[in-house]
C-alpha positions in Angstrom: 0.0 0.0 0.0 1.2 3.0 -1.3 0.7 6.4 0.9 2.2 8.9 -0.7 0.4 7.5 -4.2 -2.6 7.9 -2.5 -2.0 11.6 -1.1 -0.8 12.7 -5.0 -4.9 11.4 -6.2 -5.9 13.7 -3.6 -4.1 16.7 -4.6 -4.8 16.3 -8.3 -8.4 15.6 -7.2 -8.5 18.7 -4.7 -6.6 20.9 -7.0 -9.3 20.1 -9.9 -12.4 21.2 -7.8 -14.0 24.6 -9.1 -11.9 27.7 -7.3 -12.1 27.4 -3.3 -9.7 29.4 -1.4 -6.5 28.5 -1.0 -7.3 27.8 2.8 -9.6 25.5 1.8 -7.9 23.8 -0.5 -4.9 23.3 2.2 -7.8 22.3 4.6 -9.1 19.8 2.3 -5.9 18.5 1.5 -5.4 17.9 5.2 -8.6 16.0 5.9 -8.0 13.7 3.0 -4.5 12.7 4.4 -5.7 12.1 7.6 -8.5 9.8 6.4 -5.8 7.8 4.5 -3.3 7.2 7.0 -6.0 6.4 9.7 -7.4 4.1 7.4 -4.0 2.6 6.8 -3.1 2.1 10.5 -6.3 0.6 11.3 -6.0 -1.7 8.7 -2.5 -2.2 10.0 -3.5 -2.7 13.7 -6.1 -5.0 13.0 -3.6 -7.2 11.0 -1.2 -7.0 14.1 -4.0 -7.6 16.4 -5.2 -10.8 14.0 -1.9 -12.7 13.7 -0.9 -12.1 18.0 -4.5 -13.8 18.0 -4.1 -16.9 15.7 -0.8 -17.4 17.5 -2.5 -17.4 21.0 -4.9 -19.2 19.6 -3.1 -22.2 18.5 -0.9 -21.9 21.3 -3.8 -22.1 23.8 -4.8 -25.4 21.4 -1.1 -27.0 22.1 -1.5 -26.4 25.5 -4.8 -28.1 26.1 -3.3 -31.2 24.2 -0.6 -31.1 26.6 -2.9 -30.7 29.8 -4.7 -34.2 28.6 -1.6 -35.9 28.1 0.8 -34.9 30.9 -1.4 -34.3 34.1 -0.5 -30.9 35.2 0.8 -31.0 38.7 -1.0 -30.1 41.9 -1.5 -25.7 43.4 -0.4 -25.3 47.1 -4.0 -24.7 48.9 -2.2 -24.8 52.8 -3.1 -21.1 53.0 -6.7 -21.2 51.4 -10.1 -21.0 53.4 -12.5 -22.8 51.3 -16.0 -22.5 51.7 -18.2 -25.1 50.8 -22.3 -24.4 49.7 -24.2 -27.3 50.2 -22.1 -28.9 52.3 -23.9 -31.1 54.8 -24.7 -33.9 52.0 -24.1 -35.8 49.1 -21.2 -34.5 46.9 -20.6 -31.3 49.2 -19.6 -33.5 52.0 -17.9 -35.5 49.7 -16.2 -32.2 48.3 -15.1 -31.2 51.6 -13.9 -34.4 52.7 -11.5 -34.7 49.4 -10.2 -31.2 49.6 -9.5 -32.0 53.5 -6.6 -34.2 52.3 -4.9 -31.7 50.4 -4.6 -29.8 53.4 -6.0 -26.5 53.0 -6.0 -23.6 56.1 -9.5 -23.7 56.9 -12.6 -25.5 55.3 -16.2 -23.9 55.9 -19.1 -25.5 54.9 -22.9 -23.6 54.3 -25.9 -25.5 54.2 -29.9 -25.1 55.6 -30.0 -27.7 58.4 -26.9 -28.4 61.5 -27.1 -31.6 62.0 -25.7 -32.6 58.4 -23.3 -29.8 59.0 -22.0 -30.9 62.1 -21.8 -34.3 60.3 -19.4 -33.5 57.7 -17.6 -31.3 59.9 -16.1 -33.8 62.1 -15.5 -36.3 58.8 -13.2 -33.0 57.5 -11.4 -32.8 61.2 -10.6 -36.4 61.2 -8.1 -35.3 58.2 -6.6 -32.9 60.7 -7.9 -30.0 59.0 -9.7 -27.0 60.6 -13.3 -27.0 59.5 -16.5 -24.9 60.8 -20.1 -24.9 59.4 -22.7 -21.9 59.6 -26.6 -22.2 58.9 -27.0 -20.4 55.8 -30.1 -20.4 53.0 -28.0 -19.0 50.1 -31.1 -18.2 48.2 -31.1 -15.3 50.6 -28.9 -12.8 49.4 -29.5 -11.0 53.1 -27.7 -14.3 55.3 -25.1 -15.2 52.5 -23.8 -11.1 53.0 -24.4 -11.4 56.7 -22.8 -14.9 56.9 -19.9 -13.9 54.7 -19.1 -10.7 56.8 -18.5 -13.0 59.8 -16.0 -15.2 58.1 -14.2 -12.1 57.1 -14.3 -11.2 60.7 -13.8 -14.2 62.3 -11.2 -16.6 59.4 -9.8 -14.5 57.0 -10.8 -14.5 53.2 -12.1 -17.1 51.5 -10.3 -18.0 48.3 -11.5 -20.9 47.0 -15.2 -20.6 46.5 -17.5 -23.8 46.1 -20.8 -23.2 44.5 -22.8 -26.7 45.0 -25.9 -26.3 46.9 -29.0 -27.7 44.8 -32.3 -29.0 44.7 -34.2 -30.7 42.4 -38.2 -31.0 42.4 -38.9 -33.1 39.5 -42.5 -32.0 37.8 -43.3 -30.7 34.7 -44.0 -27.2 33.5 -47.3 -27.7 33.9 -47.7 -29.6 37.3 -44.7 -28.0 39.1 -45.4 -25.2 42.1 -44.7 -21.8 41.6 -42.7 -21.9 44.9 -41.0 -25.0 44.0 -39.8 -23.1 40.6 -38.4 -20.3 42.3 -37.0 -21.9 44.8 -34.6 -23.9 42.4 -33.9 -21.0 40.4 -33.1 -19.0 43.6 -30.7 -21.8 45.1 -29.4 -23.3 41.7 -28.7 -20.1 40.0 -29.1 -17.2 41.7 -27.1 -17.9 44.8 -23.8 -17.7 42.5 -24.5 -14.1 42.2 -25.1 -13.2 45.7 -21.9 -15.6 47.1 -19.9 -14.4 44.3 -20.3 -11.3 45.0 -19.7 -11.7 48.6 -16.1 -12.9 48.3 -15.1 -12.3 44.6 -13.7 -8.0 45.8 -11.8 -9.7 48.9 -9.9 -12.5 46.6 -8.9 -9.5 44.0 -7.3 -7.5 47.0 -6.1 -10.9 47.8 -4.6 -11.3 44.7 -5.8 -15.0 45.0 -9.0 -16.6 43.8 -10.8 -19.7 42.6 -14.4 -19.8 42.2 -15.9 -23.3 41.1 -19.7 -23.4 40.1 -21.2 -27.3 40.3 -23.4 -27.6 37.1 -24.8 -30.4 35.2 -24.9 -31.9 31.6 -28.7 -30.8 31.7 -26.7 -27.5 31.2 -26.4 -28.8 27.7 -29.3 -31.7 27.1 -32.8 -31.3 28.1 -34.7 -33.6 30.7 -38.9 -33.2 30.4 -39.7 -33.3 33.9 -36.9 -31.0 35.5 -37.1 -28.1 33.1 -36.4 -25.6 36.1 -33.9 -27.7 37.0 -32.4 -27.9 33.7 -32.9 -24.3 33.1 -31.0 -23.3 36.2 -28.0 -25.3 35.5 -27.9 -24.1 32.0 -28.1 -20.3 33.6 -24.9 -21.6 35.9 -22.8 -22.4 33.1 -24.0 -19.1 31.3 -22.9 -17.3 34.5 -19.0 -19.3 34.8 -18.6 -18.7 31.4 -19.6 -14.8 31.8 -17.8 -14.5 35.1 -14.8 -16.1 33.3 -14.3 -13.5 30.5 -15.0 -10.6 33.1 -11.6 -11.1 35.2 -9.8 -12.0 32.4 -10.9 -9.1 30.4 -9.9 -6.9 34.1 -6.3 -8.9 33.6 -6.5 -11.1 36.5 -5.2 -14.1 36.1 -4.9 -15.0 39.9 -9.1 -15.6 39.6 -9.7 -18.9 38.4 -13.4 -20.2 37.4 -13.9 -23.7 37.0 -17.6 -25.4 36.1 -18.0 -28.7 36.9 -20.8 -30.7 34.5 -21.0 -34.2 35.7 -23.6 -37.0 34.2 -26.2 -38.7 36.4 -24.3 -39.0 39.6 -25.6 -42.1 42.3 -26.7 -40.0 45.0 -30.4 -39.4 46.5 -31.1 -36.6 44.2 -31.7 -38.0 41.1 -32.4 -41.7 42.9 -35.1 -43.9 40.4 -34.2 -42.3 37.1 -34.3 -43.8 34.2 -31.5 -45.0 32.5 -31.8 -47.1 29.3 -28.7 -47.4 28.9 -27.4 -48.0 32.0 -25.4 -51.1 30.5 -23.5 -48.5 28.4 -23.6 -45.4 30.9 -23.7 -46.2 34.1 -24.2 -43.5 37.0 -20.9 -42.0 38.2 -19.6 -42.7 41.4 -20.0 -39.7 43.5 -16.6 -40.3 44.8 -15.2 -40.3 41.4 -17.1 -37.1 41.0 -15.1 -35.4 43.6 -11.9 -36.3 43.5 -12.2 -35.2 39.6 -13.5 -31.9 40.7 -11.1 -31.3 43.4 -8.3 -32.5 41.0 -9.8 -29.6 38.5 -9.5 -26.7 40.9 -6.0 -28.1 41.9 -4.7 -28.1 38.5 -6.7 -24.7 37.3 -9.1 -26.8 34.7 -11.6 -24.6 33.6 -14.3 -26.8 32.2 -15.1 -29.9 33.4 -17.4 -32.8 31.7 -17.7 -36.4 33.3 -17.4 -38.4 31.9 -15.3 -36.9 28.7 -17.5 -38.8 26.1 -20.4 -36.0 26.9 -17.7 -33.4 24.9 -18.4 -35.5 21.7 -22.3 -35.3 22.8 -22.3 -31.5 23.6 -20.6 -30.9 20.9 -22.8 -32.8 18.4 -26.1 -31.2 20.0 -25.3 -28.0 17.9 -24.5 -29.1 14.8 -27.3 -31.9 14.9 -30.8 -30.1 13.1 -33.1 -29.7 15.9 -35.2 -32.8 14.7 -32.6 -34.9 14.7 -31.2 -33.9 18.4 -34.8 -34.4 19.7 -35.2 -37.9 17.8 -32.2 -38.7 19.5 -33.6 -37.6 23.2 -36.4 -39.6 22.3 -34.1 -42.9 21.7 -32.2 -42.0 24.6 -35.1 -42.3 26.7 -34.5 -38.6 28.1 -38.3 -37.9 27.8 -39.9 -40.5 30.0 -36.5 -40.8 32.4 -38.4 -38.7 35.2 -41.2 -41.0 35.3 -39.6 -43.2 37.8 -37.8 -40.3 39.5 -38.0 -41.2 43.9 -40.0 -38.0 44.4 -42.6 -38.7 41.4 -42.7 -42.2 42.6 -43.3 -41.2 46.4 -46.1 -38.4 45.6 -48.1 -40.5 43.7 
């Protein structure tokens, strides 16, 4: 690209314009300049700006193939206070149990009812690891502020932040409550935003962060009878993915954000689902489940997907037309699975 080619067209074509002043001319003259070598460094900067991408790009590529075939080694946590949503039962306990053998300052586990609490509390102390529990509805953005201004107090920031509290009511659109609705939305989805913002400001001043948010695959794949349920989880990986670009885009690479999408996992919540495969795709062991998702926040994974055949699946879902994908459902036996669900099966 030729500049000063371009500037002499300008000239000939400003000098052939009927008689302006000379001032004008010169003024003219100016603007035209200007608008070509603006043009020409955009141009130029986007170029720069496109090749530092592809290389980042395909860097970022290499390195992912690396992470799955060398396992990445293991971040010191002996100076984190994890807190722990959910934690009195199924794969929160289990959560809080795992992370208490990598040894971490202080574990602190959230949940609606003490004795489960207290439960999982003395399973955590057993690994010689400090642990303490507190009450806590975290669909109440009122005691999840109030209950995370006394850990500040009391234990110090929390830097490693566990998002797993859940429930599940299992209806469809039609027959579900409007309480029950909310109420999954509020404690599914909505209590990311309210703990997040609770602890996210003291792990920047920290300088020190990891925030893990416990999804699902029905973030991805639908389930008739647990569309709130589905619909919440699909809002939580919406919300990582978000929360994600935001620190990165503020440059901070000490906040980490890792979502966690497991399949059917063998605990009471999802107990009598259907599974017509079950042969092929068994339930996961919830242990499994949290050792993996421990392992991720150790190793800084970002996106999690047990087991790693769902990638394929997730993956497929959006190139699939949508009559296909819901043919497939259908073969799956996705549509009737909530029929035998323990909560359908105990109401009737």
């Amino acid at each position: 690209m030729d500049i000063s080619l371009d500037i002499q067209c300008c000239l000939c074509h400003v000098m052939s314009q009927p008689q302006p002043s000379i001032l004008d001319r010169i003024f003219n003259v100016l603007i035209y300049i200007y608008a070509i070598v603006i043009t020409r460094v955009m141009f130029l900067s986007f170029f720069l700006e496109t090749i530092r991408f592809l290389i980042a790009f395909g860097l970022s590529l290499i390195t992912a193939v690396f992470r799955c075939a060398i396992s990445p080694s293991f971040k010191d946590i002996s100076e984190d206070i994890i807190l722990i949503t959910g934690g009195g039962r199924g794969i929160g306990r289990l959560l809080a149990v795992e992370f208490a053998k990598h040894r971490p300052k202080q574990i602190v586990l959230w949940g609606r009812s003490e004795e489960p609490l207290k439960a999982t509390s003395k399973a955590v102390q057993c690994h010689n690891v400090a642990c303490t529990y507190m009450v806590c509805d975290v669909s109440d953005k009122k005691q999840v502020y109030e209950k995370a201004a006394s850990i500040r107090s009391q234990l110090g920031v929390v830097t490693i932040l566990v998002n797993n509290a859940g429930v599940v009511f299992g209806d469809d659109v039609l027959d579900s409550k409007d309480d029950d609705i909310v109420e999954t939305l509020n404690v599914n989805a909505l209590s990311h935003f309210w703990t997040v913002r609770a602890f996210l400001g003291d792990m920047k001043n920290r300088g020190r962060g990891h925030i893990v948010c416990m999804a699902s695959l029905l973030s991805f794949l639908p389930l008739p009878g647990a569309a709130d349920y589905c619909a919440s989880k699909a809002a939580v990986a919406s919300f990582a993915e978000n929360l994600r670009l935001e620190v990165r885009r503020d440059g901070r690479s000490d906040i980490r954000v890792t979502s966690v999408h497991p399949y059917l996992i063998n605990t009471d919540m999802f107990a009598g689902l259907g599974n017509r495969l079950e042969w092929l795709l068994p339930a996961l062991d919830k242990d499994y489940v949290a050792e993996r998702t421990v392992k991720a926040v150790l190793t800084n994974q970002d996106l999690l997907v047990m087991p790693r055949i769902f990638y394929f699946f997730i993956l497929l879902k959006w190139i699939l037309p949508t009559e296909s994908h819901l043919l497939a459902c259908q073969f799956l036996g996705q549509d009737t699975a909530m029929e035998t669900h323990h909560r359908r099966i105990k109401n009737k």
